[in-house]
C-alpha positions in Angstrom: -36.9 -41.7 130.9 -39.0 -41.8 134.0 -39.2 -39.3 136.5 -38.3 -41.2 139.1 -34.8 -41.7 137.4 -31.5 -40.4 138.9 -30.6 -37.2 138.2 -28.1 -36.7 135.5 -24.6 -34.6 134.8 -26.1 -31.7 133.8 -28.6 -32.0 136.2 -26.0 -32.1 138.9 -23.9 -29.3 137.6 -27.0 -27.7 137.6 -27.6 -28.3 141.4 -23.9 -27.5 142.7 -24.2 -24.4 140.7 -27.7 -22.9 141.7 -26.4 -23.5 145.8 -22.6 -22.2 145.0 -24.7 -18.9 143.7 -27.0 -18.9 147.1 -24.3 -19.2 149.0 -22.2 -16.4 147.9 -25.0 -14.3 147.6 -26.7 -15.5 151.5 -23.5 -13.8 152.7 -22.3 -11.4 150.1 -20.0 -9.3 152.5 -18.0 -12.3 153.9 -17.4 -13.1 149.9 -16.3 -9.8 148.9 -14.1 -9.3 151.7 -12.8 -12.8 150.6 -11.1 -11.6 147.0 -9.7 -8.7 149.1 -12.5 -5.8 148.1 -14.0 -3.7 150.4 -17.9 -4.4 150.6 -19.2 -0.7 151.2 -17.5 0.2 147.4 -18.7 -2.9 146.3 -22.3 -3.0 147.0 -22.3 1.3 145.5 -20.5 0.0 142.3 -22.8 -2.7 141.6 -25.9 -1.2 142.4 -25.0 2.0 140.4 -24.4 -0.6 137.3 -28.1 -1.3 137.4 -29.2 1.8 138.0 -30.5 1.2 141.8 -28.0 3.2 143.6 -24.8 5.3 143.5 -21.0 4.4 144.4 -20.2 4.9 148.4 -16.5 6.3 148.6 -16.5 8.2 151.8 -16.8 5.4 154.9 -18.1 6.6 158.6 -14.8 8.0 159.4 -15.0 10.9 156.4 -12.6 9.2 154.6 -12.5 7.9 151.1 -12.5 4.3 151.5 -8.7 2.2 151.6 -9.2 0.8 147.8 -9.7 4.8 146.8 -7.2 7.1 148.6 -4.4 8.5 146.9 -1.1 9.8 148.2 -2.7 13.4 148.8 -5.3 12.3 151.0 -2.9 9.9 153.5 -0.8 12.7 153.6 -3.9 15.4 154.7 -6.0 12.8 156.4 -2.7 10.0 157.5 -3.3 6.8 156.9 -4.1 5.4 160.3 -6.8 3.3 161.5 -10.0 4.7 162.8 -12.5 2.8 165.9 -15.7 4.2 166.5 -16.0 6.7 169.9 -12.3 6.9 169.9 -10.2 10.5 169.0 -8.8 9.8 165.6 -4.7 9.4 165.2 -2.4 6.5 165.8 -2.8 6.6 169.7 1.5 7.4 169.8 -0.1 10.6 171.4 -2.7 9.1 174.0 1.0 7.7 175.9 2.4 11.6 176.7 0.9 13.4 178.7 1.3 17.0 177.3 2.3 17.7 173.5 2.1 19.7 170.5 1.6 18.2 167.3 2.6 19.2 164.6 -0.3 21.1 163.5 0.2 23.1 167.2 -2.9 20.6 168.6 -2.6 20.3 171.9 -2.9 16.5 173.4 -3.2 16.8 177.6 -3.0 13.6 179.1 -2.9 12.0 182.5 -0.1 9.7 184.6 -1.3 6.4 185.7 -2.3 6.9 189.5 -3.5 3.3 190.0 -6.5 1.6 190.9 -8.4 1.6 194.6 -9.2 -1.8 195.4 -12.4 -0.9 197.1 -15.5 -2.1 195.3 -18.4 0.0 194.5 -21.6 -0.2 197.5 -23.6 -3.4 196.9 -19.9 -5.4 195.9 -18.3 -4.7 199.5 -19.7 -7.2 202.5 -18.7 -7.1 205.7 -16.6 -9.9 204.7 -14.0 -7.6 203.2 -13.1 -5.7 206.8 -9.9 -7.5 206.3 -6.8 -8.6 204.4 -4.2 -12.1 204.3 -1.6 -10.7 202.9 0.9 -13.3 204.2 4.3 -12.9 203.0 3.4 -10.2 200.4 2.9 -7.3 202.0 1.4 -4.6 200.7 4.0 -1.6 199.4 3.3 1.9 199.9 3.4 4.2 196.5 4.3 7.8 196.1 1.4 9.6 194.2 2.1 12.8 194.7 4.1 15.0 196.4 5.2 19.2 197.4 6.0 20.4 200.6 3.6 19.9 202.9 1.2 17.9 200.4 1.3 14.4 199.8 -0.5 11.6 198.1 0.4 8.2 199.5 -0.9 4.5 199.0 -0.8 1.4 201.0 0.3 3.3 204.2 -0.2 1.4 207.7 -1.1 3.0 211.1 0.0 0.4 213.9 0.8 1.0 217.6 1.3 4.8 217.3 3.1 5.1 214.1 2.3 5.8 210.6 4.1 3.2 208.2 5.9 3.8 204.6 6.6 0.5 203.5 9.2 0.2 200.6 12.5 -1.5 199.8 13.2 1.7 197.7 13.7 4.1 200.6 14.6 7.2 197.9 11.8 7.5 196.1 9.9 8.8 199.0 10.5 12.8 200.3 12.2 13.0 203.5 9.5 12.7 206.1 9.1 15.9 207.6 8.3 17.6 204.2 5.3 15.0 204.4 4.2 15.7 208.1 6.4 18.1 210.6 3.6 19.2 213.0 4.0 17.9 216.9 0.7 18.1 218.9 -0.7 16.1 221.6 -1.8 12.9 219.2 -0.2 9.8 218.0 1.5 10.9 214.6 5.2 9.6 214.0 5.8 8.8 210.4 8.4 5.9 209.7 10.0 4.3 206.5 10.4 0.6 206.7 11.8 -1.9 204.5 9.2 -4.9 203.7 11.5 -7.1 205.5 10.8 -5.2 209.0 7.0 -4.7 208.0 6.9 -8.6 208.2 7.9 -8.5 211.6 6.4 -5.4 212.9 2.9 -5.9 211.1 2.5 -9.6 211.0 1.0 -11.4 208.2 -2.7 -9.4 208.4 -4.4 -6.5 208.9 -7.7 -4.1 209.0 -8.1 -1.8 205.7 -9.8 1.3 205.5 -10.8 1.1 202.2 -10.9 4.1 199.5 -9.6 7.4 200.3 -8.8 8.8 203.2 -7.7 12.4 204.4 -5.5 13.6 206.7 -4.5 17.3 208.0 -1.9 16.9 210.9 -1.6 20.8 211.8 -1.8 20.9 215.6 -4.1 24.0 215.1 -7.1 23.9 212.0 -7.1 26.6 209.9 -9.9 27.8 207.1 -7.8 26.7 204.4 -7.9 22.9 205.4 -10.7 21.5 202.6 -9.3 23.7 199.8 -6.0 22.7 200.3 -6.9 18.7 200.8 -9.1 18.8 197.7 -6.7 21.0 195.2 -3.6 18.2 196.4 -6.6 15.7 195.4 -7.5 17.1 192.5 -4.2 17.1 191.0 -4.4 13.0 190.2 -7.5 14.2 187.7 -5.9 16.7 185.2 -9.3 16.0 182.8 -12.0 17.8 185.2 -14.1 20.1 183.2 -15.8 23.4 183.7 -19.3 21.0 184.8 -17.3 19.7 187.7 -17.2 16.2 185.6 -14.1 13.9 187.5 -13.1 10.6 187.6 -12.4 11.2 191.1 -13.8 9.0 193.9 -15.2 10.8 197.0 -13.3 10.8 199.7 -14.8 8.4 202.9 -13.1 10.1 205.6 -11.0 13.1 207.1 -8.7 12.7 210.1 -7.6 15.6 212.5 -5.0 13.3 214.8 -3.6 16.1 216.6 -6.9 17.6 217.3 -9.5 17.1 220.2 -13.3 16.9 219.7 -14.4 19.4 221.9 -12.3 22.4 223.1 -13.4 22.2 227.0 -11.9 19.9 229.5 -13.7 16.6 229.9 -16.7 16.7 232.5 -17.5 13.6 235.3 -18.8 11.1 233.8 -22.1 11.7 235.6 -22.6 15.5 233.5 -22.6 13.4 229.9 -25.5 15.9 229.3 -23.9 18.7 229.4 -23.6 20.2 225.9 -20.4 20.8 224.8 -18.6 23.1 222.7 -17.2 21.3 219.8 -13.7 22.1 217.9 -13.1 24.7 215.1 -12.3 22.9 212.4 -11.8 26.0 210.3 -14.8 25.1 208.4 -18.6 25.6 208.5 -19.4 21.9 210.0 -22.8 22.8 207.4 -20.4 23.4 204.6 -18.7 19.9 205.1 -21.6 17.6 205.1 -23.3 20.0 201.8 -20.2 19.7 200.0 -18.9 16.3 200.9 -22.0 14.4 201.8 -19.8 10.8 202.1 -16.6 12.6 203.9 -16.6 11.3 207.8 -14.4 13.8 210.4 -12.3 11.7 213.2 -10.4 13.8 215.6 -7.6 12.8 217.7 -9.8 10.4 219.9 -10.7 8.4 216.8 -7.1 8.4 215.9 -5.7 6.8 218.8 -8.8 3.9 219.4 -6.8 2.7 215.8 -3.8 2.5 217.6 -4.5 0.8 220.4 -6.1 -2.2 218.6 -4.0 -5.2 218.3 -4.0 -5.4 214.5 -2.4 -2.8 211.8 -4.9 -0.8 209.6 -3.9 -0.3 205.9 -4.4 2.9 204.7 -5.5 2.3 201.1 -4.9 5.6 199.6 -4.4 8.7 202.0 -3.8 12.6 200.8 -2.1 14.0 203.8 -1.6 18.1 204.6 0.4 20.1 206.9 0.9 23.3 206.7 3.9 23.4 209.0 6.0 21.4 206.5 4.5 23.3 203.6 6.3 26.3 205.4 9.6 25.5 204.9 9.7 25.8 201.1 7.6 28.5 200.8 9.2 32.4 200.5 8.3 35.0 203.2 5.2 36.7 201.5 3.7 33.1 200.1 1.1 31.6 201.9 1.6 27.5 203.2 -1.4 26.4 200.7 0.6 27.5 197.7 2.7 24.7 197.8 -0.2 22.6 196.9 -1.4 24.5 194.0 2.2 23.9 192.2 0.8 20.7 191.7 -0.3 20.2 188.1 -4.0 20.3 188.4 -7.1 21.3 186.3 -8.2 25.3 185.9 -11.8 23.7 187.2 -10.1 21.7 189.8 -12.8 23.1 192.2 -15.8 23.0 190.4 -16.6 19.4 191.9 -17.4 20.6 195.3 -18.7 23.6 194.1 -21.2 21.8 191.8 -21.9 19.2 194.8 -23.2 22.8 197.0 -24.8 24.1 194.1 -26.7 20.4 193.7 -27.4 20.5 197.9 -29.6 24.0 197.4 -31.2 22.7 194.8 -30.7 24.8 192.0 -28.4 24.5 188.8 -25.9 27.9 188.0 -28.2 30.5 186.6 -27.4 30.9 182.7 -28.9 34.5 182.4 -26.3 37.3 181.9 -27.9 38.8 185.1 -24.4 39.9 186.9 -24.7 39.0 190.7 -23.1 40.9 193.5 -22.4 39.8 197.0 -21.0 41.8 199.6 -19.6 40.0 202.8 -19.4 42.0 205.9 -18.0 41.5 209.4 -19.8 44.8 211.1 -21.5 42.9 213.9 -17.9 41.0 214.7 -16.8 42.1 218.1 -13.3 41.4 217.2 -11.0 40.9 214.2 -10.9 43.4 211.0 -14.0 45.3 210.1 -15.5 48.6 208.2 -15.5 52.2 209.8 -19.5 52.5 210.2 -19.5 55.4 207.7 -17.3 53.4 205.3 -19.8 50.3 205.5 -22.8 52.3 205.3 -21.5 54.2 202.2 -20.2 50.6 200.5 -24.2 49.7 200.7 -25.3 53.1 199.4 -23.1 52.4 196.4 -24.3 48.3 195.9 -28.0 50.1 196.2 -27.6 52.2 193.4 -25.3 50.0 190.7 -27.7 47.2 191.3 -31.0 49.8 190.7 -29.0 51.1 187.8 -27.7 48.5 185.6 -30.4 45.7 187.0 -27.5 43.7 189.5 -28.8 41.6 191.8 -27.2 42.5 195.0 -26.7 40.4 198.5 -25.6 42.2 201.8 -24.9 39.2 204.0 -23.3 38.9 207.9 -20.2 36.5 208.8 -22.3 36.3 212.2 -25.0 32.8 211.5 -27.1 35.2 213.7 -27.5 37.6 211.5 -27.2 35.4 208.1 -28.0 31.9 208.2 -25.4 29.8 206.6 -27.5 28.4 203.8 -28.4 32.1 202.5 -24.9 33.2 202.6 -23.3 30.3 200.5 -26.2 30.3 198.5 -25.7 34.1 197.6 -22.1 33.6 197.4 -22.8 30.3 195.1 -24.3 32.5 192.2 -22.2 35.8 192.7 -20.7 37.1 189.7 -18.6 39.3 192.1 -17.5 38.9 195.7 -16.7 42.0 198.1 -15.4 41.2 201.5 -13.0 42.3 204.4 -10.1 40.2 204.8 -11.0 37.7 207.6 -11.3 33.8 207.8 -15.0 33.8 206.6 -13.8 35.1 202.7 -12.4 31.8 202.5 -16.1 31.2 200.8 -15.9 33.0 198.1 -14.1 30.1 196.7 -17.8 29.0 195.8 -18.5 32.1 193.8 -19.6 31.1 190.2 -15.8 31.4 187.7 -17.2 33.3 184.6 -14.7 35.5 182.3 -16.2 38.4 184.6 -16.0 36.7 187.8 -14.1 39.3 190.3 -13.1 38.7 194.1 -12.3 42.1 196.0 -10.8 42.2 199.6 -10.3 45.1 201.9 -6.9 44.6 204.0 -6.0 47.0 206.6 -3.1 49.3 206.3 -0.4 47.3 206.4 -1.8 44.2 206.2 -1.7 42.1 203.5 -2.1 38.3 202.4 -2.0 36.2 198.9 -4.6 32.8 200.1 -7.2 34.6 198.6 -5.3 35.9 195.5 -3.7 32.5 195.1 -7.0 30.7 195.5 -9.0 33.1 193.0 -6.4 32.7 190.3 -6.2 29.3 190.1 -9.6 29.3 189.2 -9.4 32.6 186.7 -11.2 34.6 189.2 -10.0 38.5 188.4 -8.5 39.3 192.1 -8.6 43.4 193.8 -7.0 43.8 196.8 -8.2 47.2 198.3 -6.0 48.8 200.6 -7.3 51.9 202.3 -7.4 54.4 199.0 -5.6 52.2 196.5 
């Protein structure tokens, strides 16, 4: 036979055989898996037959692989399915949001708050300043809610009201547990149906875009940002002791029923004439530090939205008043309590705390070095202070503990004359423990450094005696001494 001839049977067989073999073996895994083995046990098992290799049975989730567990591992391990980077179970658990298993684990979830609609910077153009919502109008959503406390989205301020739209007019708190306060600004509060929102708000609006803040008290007070951010807080249950949150920052904080400056307005021809501007409570240092995007409007800024011809929708607004946190709380209980009966993280905080720590440039220290600050009011010509003997003695004392067991000790002023405000919330930052009179300027040792030895200490005059402090402290496992005269 030539050799040009055609290829015979066996010849053939031959063929079809020698590419059935290459193709099995080209893609081995696909193959096994296709007589229902599992390739992992496979590939051990044959190279341990000749003598390359030894039998895998555990896979990557610690396991013993599905062709090799027996009824006493499904019943230790269960006999669910494991992904990679996810918590191993059968996710039944990842849909509660608090439980004990039945081996007393602890599984902490969190309620779905919803998604902000505003884009990230770089997404947003100037192209997105407004909304055609037609016929579908935007309803509002209770987030959360106590006395005084409220987390609200899709709300629209139009014409000098603040509008709750909803065709469910019981699911929202009656209004003046959201905002009782009457000042000199624009702030009525009104439910409306969708119905009426059609013919009140039109068919499009303005939108202020991510979240916005809101304290209506007619008069600020210290507590404002504390009590804002713990309400906030409360829709992030998972924030951990590095201040980690899958919180956005908040873009702006309204004061409607509060003026810019405190003095009447000059002529127009004294514009140059420096002004004294509002107490907002708050260091206006402390506020730009700790919340570097958060923009303050007063009551002027409130009222130039109302007198526009278009409604503004409010996409997600967290709104105090301390007036109608009053009204559920007991005689002794200070109004920001309410707030903190909102589920919330023990490192609700931390956040804002980290965000100062980051602005002085400097992590928390990690040396077991204990820190002491000791807040005083002495050059204060009014409000609660030392005896001069007393004061003198307290720093005689700090002198010698911090020479004895090696503290690190900080003697700063409430008076920005005396102590800038960078060195006193920088001292206070890092303190281990706090010691101040009882006065509006403790509010900072919320920034002191929580640590199982982390102690807050305020002197009260006799008979005097509040619980923000106390309340604030122990929320963030802060040991709390109140000092009153000799006990």
């Amino acid at each position: 036979m030539r050799w040009t001839a055609p290829p015979d049977r066996r010849e053939i067989a031959l063929i079809l055989f020698s590419l059935s073999v290459f193709l099995v073996s080209y893609n081995l895994d696909n193959s096994i898996r296709l007589f229902g083995l599992d390739p992992e046990a496979t590939h051990g098992i044959v190279l341990s037959k000749i003598g390359l290799g030894s039998s895998k049975a555990i896979g990557n989730d610690g396991r013993r692989l599905p062709g090799y567990r027996d009824a006493l591992e499904n019943e230790i391990f269960g006999a669910w399915r494991w992904d990679g980077d996810e918590v191993g179970g059968d996710g039944a658990e990842r849909s509660q949001l608090e439980v004990a298993g039945r081996h007393d684990a602890m599984w902490l979830g969190r309620e779905e708050t919803g998604v902000l609609g505003g884009k990230v910077f770089g997404e947003t153009t100037v192209n997105d300043g407004f909304l055609r919502w037609q016929e579908d109008i935007p309803q509002s959503k209770l987030l959360r809610h106590v006395p005084g406390y409220t987390i609200l989205d899709n709300v629209f301020i139009f014409k000098g009201t603040v509008y709750i739209v909803s065709d469910d007019f019981d699911s929202f708190p009656h209004l003046p547990l959201i905002v009782a306060a009457i000042g000199p600004g624009t702030n009525t509060w009104e439910i409306i149906s969708t119905e009426e929102a059609r013919d009140t708000l039109g068919q499009y609006g303005a939108i202020l875009r991510g979240v916005t803040w809101m304290s209506a008290d007619t008069t600020p007070h210290n507590s404002t940002l504390l009590s804002l951010w713990r309400t906030y807080s409360s829709l992030d249950p998972n924030i951990d002791g590095s201040g980690r949150t899958s919180l956005p920052p908040p873009h702006r904080l309204f004061f409607p029923q509060v003026r810019v400056f405190t003095d009447p307005d000059p002529l127009p021809h004294f514009y140059w004439i420096p002004r004294r501007r509002v107490d907002t409570g708050f260091h206006p240092y402390l506020l730009k530090a700790a919340f570097p995007s958060l923009t303050v409007m007063y009551l002027e800024d409130w009222e130039d939205y109302h007198k526009l011809e278009l409604p503004f929708l409010i996409e997600r607004i967290v709104v105090a008043d301390r007036e109608a946190a009053e009204t559920s709380m007991d005689k002794n209980e200070p109004a920001l309590s309410s707030a903190f009966r909102l589920d919330a993280s023990q490192h609700w905080w931390e956040p804002v705390r980290q965000t100062l720590v980051s602005y002085f440039g400097e992590g928390d220290n990690k040396s077991a070095k204990k820190v002491v600050t000791y807040l005083h009011r002495q050059g204060e010509e009014t409000g609660v202070k030392l005896h001069d003997e007393d004061h003198q003695a307290l720093l005689q004392a700090l002198t010698k503990i911090g020479k004895k067991h090696g503290y690190e000790v900080h003697v700063v002023s409430s008076r920005t004359d005396e102590t800038v405000w960078s060195e006193k919330l920088s001292a206070v930052a890092k303190s281990t423990v706090v010691i101040g009179v009882h006065g509006t300027e403790l509010v900072d040792s919320a920034f002191m450094k929580s640590s199982p030895q982390a102690t807050l200490v305020e002197f009260f005059p006799v008979d005097t005696f509040t619980r923000e402090q106390e309340v604030v402290a122990h929320s963030r496992g802060v040991r709390y001494i109140a000092w009153w005269y000799d006990r």
